[in-house]
MARBA-3410 file (N, C-alpha, C, O; in Angstrom, 1 decimal):
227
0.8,-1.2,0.0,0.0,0.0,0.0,0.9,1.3,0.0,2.0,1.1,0.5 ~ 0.5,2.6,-0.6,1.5,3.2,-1.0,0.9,4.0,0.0,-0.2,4.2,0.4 ~ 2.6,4.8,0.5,2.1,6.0,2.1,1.3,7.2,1.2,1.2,7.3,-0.1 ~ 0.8,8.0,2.2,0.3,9.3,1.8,1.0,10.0,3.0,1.3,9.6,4.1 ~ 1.1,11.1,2.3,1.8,12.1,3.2,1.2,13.2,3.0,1.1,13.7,1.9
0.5,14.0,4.6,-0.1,15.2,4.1,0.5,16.7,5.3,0.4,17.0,6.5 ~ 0.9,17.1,4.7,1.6,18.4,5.6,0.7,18.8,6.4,-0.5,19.2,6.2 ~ 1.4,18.8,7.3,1.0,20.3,8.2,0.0,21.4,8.3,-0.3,21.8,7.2 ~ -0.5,22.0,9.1,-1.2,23.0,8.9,0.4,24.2,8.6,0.4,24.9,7.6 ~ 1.2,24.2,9.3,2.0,25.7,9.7,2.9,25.2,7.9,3.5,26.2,7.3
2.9,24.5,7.5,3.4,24.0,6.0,2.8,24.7,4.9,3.4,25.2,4.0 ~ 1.2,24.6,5.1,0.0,25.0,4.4,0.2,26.5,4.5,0.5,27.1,3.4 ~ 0.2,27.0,5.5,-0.4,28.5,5.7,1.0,29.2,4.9,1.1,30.1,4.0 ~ 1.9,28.5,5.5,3.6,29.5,4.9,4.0,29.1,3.6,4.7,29.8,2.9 ~ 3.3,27.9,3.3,3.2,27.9,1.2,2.4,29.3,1.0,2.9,30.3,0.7
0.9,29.2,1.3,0.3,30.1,0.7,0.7,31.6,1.1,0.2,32.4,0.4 ~ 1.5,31.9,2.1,1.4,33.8,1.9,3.4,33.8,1.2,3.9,34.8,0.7 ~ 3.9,32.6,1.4,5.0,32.6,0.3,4.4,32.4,-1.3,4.8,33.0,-2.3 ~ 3.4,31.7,-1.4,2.8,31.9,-2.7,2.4,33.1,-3.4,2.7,33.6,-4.5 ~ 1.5,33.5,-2.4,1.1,35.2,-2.8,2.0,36.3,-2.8,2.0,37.2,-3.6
2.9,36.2,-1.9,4.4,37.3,-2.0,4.9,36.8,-3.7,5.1,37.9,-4.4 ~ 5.1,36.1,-4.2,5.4,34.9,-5.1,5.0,35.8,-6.6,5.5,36.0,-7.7 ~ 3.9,36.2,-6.0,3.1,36.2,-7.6,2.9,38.2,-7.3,2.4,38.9,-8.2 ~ 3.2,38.8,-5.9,3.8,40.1,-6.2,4.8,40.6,-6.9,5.1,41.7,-7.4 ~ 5.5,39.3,-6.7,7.1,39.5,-7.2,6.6,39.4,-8.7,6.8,40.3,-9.4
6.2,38.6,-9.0,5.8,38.1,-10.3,5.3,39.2,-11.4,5.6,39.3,-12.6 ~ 4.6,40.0,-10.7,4.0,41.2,-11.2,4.9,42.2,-11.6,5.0,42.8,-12.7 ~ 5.7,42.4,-10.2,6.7,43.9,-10.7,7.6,43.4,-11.3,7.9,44.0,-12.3 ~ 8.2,42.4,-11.2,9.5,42.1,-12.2,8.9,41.7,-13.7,9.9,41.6,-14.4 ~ 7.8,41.4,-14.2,7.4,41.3,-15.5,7.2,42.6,-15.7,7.6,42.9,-16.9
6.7,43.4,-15.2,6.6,45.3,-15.7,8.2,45.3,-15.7,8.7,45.5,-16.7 ~ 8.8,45.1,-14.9,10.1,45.8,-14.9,10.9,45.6,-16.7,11.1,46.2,-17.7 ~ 11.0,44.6,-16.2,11.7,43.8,-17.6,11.0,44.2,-18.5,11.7,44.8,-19.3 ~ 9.6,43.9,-18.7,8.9,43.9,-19.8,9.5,45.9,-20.8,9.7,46.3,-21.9 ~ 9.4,46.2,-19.8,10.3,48.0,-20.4,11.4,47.7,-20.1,11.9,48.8,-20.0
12.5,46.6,-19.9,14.0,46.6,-20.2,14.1,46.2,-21.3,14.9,46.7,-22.1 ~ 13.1,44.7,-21.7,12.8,44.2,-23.4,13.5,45.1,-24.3,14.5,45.1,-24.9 ~ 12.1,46.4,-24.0,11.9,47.0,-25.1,12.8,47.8,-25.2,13.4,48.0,-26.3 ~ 13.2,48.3,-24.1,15.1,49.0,-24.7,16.0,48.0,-25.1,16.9,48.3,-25.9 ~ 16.0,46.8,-24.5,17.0,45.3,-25.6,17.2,45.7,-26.5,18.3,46.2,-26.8
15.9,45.7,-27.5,15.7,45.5,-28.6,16.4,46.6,-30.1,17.0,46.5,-31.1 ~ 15.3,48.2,-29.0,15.9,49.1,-29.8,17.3,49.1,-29.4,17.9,49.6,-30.4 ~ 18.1,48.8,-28.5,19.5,48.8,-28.6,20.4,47.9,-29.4,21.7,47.8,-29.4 ~ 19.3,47.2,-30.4,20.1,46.3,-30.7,19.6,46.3,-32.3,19.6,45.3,-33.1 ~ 19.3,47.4,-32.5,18.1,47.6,-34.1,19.7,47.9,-34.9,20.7,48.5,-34.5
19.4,47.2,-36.0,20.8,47.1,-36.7,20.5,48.2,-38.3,19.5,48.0,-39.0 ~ 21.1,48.9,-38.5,20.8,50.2,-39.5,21.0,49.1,-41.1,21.9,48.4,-41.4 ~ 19.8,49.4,-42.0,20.2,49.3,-43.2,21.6,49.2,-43.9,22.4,50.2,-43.8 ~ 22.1,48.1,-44.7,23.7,48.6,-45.1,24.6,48.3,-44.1,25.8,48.5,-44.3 ~ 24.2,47.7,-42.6,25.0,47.3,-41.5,24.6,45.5,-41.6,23.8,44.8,-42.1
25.9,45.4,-40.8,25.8,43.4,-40.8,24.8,43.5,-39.9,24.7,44.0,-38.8 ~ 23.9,42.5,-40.8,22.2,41.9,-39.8,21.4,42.9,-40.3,20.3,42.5,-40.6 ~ 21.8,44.1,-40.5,20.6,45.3,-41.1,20.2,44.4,-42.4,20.7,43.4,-42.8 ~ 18.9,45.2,-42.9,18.5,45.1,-44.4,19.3,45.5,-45.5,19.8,46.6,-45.6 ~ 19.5,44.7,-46.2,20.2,45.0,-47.2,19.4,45.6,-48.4,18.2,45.4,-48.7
20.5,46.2,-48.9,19.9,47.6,-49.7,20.0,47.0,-51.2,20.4,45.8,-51.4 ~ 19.7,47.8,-52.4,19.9,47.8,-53.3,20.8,47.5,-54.4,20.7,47.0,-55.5 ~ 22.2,48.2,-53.4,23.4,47.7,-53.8,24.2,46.8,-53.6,25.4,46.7,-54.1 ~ 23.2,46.0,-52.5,23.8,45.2,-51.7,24.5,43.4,-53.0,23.8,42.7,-53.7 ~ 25.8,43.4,-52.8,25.8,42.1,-53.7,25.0,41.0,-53.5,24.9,40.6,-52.4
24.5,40.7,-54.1,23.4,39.3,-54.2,24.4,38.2,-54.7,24.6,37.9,-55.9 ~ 24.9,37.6,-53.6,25.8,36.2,-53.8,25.2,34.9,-54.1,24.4,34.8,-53.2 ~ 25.2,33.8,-55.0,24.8,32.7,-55.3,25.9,31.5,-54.9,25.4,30.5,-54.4 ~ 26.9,31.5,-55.0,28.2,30.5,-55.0,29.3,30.9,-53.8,29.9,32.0,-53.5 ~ 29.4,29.4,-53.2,30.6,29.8,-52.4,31.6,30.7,-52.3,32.1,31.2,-51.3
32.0,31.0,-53.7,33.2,31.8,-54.4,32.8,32.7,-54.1,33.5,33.3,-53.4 ~ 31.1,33.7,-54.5,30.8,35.0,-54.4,31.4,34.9,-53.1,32.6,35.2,-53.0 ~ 30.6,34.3,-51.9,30.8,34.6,-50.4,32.3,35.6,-50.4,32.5,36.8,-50.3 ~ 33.1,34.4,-50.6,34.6,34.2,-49.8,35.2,35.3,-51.0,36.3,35.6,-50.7 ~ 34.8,35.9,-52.1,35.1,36.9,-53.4,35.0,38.7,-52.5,35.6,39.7,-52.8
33.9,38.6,-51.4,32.8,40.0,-51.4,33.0,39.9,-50.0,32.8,38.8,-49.5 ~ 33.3,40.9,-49.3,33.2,41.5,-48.1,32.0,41.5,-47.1,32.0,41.3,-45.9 ~ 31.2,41.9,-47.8,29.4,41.8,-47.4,28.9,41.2,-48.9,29.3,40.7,-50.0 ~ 27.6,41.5,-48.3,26.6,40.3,-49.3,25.6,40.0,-48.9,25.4,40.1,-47.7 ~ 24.3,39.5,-49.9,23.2,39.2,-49.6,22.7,37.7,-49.7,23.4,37.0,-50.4
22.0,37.2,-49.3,21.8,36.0,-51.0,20.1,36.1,-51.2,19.5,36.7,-50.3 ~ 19.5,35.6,-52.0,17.9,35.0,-52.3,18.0,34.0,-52.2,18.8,33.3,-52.8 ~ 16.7,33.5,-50.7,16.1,32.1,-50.7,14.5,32.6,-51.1,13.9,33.6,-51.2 ~ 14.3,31.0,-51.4,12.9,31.3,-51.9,12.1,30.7,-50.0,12.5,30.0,-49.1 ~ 10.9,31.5,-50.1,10.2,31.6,-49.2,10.8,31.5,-48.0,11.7,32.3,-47.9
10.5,30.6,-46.6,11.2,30.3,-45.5,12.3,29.4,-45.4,12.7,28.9,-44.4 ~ 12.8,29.2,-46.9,13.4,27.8,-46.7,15.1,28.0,-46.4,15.9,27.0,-46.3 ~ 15.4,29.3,-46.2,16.2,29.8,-45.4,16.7,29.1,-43.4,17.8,29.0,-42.8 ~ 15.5,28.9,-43.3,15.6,28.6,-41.8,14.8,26.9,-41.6,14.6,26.4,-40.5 ~ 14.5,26.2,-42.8,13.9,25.4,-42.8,14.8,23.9,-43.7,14.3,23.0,-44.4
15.9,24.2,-43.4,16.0,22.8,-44.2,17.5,22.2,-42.9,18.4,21.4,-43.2 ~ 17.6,22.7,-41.8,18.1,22.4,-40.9,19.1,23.4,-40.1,19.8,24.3,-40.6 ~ 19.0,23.0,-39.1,19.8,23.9,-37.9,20.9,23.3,-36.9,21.0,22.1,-36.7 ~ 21.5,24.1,-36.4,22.2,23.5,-35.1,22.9,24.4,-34.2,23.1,25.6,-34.6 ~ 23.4,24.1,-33.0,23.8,25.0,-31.9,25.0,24.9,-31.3,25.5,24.1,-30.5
25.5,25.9,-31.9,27.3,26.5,-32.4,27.8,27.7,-31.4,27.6,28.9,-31.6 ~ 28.3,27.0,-30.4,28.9,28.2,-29.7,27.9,29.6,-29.1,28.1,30.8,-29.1 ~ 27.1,28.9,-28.7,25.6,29.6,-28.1,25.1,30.4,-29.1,24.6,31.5,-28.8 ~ 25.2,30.0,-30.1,24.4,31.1,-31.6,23.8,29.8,-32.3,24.4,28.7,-32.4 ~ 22.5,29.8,-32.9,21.7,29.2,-33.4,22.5,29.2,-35.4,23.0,30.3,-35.4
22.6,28.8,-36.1,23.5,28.8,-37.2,21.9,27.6,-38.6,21.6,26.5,-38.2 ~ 21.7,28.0,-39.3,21.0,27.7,-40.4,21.8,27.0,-41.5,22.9,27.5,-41.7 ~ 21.5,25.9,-42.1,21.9,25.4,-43.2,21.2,26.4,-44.4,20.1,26.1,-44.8 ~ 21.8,27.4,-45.0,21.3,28.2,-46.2,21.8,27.1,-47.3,22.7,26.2,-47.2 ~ 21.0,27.4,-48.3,20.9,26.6,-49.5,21.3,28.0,-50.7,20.5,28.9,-50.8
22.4,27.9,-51.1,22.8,28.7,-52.0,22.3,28.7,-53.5,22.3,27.6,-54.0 ~ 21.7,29.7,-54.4,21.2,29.8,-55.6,22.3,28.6,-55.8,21.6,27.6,-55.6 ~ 23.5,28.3,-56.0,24.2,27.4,-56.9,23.8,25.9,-56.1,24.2,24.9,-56.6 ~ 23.1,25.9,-54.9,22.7,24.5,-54.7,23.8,23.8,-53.4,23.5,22.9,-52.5 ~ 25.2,24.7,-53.5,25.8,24.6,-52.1,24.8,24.9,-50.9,23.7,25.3,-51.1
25.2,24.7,-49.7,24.9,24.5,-48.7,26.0,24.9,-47.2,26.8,24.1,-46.6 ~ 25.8,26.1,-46.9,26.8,26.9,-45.9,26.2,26.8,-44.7,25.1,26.3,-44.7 ~ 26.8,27.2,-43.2,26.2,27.6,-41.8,25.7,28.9,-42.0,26.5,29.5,-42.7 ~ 24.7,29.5,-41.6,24.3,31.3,-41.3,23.5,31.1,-40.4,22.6,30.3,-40.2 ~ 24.5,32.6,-39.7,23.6,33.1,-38.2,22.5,34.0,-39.3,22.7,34.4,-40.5
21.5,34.2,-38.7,20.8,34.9,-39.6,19.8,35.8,-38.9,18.9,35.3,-38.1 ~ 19.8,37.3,-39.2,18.7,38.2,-38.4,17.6,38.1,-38.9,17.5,38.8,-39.9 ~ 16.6,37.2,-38.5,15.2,37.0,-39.6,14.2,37.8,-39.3,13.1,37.5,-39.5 ~ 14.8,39.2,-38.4,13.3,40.1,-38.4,14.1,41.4,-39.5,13.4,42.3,-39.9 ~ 15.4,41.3,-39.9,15.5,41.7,-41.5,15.4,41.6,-42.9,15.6,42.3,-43.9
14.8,40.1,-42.7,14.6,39.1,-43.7,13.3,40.3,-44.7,12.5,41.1,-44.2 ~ 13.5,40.0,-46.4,12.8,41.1,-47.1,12.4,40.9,-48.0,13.2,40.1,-48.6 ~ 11.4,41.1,-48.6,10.8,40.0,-50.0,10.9,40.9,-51.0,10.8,42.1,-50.8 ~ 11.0,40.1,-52.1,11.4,41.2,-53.2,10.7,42.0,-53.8,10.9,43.0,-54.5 ~ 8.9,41.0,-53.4,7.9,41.5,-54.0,7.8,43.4,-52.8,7.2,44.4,-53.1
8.3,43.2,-51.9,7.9,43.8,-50.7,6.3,43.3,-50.3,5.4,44.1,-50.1 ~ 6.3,42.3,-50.4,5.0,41.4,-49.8,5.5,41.6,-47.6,6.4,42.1,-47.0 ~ 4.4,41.2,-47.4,4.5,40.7,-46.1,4.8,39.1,-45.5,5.2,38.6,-44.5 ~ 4.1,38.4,-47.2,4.1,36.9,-46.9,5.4,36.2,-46.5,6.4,36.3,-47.2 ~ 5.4,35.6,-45.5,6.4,34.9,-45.1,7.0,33.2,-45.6,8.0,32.6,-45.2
5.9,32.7,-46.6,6.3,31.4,-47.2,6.3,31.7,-48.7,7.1,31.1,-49.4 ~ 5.7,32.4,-49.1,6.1,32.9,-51.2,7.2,33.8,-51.6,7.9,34.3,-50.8 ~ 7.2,33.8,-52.5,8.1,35.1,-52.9,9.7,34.3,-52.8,9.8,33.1,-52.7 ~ 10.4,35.0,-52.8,11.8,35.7,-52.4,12.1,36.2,-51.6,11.3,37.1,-51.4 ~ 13.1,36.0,-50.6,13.7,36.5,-48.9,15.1,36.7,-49.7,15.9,35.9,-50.2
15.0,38.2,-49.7,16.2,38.9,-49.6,16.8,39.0,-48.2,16.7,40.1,-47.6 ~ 17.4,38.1,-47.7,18.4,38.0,-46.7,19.4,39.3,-45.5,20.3,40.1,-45.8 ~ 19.2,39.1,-45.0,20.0,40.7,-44.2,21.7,40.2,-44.9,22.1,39.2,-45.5 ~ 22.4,41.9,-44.3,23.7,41.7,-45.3,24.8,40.8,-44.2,24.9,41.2,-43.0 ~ 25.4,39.9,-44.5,26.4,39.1,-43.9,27.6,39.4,-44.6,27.7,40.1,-45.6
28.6,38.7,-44.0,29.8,38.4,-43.8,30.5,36.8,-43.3,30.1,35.9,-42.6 ~ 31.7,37.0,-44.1,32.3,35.6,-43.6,32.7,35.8,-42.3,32.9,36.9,-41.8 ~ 32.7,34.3,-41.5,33.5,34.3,-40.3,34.0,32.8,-40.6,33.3,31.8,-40.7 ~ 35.5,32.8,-40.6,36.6,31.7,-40.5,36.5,31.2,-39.3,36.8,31.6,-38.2 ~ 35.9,29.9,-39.8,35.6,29.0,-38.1,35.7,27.7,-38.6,35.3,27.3,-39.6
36.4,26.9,-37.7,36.5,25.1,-37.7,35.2,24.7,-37.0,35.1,24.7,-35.8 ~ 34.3,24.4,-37.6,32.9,24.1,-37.3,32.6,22.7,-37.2,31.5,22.2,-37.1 ~ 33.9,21.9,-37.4,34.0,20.7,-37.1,34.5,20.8,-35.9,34.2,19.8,-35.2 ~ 35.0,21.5,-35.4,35.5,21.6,-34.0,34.4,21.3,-32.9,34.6,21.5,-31.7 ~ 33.1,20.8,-33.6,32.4,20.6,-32.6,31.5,20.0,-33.6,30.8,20.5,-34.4
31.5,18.6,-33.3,30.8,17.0,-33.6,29.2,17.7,-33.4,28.5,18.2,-34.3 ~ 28.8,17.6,-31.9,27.3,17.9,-31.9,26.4,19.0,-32.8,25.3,18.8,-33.4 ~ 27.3,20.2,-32.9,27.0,21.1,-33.8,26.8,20.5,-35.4,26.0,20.9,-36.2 ~ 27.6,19.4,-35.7,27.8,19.1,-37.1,26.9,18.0,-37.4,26.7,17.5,-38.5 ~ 26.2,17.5,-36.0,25.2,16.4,-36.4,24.0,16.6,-36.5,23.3,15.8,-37.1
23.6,17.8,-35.8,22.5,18.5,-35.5,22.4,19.5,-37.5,21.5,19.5,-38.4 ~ 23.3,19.8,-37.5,23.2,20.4,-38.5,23.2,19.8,-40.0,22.7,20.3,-41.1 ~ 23.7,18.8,-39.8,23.6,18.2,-41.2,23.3,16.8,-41.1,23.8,15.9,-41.7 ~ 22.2,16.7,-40.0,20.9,15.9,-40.2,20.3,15.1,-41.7,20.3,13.9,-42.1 ~ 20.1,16.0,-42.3,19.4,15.8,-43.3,20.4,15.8,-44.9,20.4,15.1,-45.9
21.5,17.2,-44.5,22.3,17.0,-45.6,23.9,17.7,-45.3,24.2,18.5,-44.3 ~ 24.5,17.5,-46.0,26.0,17.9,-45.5,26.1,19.3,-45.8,25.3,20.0,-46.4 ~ 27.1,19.7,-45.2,27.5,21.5,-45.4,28.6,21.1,-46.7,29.2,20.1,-46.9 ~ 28.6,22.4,-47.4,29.5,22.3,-48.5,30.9,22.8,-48.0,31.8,22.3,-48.6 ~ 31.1,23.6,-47.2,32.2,24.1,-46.1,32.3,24.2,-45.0,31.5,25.0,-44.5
33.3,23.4,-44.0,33.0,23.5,-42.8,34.0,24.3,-42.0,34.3,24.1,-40.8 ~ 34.5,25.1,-42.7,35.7,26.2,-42.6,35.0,27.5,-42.2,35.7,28.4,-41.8 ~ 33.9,27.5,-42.2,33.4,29.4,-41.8,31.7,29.0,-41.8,31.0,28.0,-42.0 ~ 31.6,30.3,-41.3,29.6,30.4,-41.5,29.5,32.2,-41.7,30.3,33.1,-41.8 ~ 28.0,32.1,-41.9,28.2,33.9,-42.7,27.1,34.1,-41.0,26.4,33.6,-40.1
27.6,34.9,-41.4,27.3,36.3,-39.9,26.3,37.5,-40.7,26.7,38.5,-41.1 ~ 24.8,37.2,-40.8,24.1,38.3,-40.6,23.2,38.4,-39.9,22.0,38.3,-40.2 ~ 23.9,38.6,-38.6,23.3,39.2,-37.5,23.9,40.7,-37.0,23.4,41.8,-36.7 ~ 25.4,40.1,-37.1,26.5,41.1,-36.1,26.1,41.7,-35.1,26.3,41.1,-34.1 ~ 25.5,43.2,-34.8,25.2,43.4,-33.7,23.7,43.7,-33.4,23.2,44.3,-32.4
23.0,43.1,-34.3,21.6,42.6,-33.7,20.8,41.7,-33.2,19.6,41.7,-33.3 ~ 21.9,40.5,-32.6,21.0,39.9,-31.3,20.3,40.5,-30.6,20.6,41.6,-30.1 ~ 18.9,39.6,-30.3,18.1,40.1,-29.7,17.7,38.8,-29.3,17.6,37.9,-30.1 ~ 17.4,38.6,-27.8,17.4,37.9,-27.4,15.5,37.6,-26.6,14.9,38.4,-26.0 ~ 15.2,36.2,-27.2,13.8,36.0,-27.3,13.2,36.3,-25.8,13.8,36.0,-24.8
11.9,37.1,-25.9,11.3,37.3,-25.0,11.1,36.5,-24.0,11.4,36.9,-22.9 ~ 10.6,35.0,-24.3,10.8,34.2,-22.7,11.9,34.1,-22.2,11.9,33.8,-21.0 ~ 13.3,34.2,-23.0,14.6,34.0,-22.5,14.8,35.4,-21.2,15.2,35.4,-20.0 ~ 14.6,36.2,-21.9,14.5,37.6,-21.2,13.7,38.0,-20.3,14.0,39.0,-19.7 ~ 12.8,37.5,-20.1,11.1,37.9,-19.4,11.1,36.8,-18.3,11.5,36.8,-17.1
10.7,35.9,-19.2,9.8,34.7,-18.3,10.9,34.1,-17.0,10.8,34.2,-15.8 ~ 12.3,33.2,-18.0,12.8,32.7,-17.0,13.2,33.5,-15.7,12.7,33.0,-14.7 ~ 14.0,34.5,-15.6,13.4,34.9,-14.7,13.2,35.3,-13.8,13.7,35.2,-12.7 ~ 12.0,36.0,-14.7,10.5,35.8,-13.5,10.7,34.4,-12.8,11.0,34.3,-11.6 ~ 10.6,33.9,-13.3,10.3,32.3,-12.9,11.2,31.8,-11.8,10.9,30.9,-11.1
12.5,32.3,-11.7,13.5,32.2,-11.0,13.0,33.2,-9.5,12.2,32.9,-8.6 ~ 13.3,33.8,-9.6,13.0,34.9,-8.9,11.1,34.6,-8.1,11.1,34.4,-6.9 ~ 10.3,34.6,-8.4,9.4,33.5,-7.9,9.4,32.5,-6.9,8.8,32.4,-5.8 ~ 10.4,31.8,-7.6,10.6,30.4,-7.0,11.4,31.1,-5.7,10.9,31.3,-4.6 ~ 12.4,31.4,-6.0,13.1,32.4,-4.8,12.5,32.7,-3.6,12.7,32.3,-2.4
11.6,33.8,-4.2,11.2,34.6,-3.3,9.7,33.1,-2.4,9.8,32.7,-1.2 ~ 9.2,32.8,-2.7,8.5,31.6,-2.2,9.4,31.0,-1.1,9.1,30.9,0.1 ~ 10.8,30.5,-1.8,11.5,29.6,-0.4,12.0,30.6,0.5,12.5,30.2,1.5 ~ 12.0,31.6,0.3,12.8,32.6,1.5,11.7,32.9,2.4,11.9,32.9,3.6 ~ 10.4,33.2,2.0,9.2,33.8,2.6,8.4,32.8,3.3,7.5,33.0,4.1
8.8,31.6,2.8,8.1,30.1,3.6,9.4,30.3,4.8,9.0,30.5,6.0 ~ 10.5,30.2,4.6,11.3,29.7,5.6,11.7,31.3,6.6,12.3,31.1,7.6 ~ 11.3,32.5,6.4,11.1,33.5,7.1,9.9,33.2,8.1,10.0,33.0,9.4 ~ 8.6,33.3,7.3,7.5,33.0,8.1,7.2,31.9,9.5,6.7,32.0,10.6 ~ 8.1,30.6,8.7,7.4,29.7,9.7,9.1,29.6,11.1,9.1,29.0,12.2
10.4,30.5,10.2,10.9,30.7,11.8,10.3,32.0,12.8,10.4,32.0,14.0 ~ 9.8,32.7,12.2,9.0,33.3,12.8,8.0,33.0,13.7,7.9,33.4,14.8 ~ 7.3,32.1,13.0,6.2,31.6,14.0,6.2,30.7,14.6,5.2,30.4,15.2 ~ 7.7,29.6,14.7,8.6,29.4,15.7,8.6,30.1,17.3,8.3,29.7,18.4 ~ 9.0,31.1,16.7,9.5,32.1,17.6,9.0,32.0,18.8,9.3,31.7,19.9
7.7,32.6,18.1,6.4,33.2,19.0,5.8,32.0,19.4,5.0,32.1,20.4 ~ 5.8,30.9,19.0,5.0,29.9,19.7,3.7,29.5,18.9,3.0,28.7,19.5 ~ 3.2,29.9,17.7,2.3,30.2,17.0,2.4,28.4,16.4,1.4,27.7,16.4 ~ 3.2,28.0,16.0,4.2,27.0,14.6,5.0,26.4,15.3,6.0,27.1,15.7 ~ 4.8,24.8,15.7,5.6,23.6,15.8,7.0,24.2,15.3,6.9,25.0,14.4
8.2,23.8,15.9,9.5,23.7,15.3,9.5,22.7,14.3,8.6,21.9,14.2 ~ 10.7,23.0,13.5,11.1,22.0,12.4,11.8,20.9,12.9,11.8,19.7,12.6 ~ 12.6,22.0,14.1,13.5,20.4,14.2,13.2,20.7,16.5,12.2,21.3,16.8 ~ 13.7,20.4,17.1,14.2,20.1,17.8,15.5,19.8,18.7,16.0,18.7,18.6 ~ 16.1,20.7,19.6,17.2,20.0,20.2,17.8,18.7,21.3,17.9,19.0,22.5
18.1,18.0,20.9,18.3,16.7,21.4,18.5,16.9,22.8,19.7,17.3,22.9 ~ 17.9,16.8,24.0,18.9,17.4,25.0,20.1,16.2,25.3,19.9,15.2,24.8 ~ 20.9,16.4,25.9,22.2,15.6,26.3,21.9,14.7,27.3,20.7,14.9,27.5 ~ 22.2,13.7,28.1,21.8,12.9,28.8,21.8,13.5,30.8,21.2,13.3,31.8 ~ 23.0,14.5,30.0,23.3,15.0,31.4,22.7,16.2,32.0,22.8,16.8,33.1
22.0,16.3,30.8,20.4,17.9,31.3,19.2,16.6,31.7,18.6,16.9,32.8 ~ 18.8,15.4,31.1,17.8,15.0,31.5,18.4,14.2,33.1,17.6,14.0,34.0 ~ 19.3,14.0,33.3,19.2,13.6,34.7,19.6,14.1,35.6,20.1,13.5,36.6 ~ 19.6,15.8,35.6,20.0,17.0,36.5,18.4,16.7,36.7,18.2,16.7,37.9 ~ 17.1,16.6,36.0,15.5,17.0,36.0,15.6,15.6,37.3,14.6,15.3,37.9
16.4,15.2,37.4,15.9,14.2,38.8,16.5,14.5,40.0,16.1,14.1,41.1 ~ 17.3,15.1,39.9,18.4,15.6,40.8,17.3,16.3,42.1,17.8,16.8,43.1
END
């Protein structure tokens, strides 16, 4: 027969007002953050013509390995999402894309996909053409890391495992729950075990709340009580 274990009353009461402290915290530190986000972000808005920005007009439109490693910056055309959809993997805490090159090669890219741009200037995010934000090479042994290269070429091999293109550069932006939620969620949990374990030495104290533990007395205090 399996035990049941049911806590305490002084257990019950100091979960619940550590619960509710719990979810004040909960409140101001999601306002708080939630307006630190938003300055993240704009601090991290990358200008047109900049690596990760949108690329412009004059921007080279690379098809072949050779363009890449030929051109200092660069763009390329995938058709619809298939930029971010034909495999991924996780490189040195940067998320990195298998791009499929007009010539059919297959490179790593970090990739800023809230500069991602259709040629039609549509909004659609699966038709058209994705003009790419502007990148750059970065010389990397990307074999230097097995997990990265299995995750990534899942489905098909990389055509070079010497570099990956960088258009991001300085606009990471780091996803809302990473930023927000956890945490909140940390800090929560926190504030619950400090406010359970405040409260019930507290009411310890005063006599209100059973101790947790007890001191053993020594043999030689219980037989002074006969003396």
């Amino acid at each position: 027969m399996a035990r049941r274990y049911i806590f305490r009353y002084d257990i019950w009461i100091c979960l619940v007002i550590g619960f509710l402290a719990g979810l004040g915290v909960q409140s101001i530190a999601t306002s708080i953050l939630a307006n630190k986000y938003e300055q993240h972000k704009a601090e991290h808005i990358v200008d047109a013509g900049e690596i990760g920005g949108a690329a412009t007009d004059d921007t080279f439109r690379a098809e072949t390995v050779d363009d890449l490693l030929a051109h200092d910056t660069f763009t390329v055309i995938s058709p619809g999402i298939e930029y971010r959809n034909r495999g991924s993997g996780f490189y040195n805490g940067m998320s990195l894309y298998a791009l499929h090159l007009p010539s059919g090669e297959i490179v790593a890219a970090r990739i800023n996909t809230s500069n991602v741009r259709k040629t039609d200037g549509s909004d659609s995010i699966y038709g058209g053409e994705s003009i790419l934000p502007i990148g750059h090479i970065v010389m990397e042994d990307l074999s230097s890391n097995p997990t990265f290269i299995d995750q990534i070429e899942f489905k098909e091999h990389l055509s070079r495992r010497d570099f990956y293109i960088d258009m991001v550069g300085d606009g990471a932006i780091m996803d809302e729950t990473s930023f927000i939620e956890a945490p909140v969620l940390l800090w929560q949990l926190l504030t619950i075990a400090v406010v359970f374990a405040l409260i019930h030495f507290l009411g310890s104290k005063i006599g209100i709340f059973p101790a947790f533990y007890t001191r053993k007395r020594p043999e030689s205090e219980k037989k002074s009580d006969w003396d």
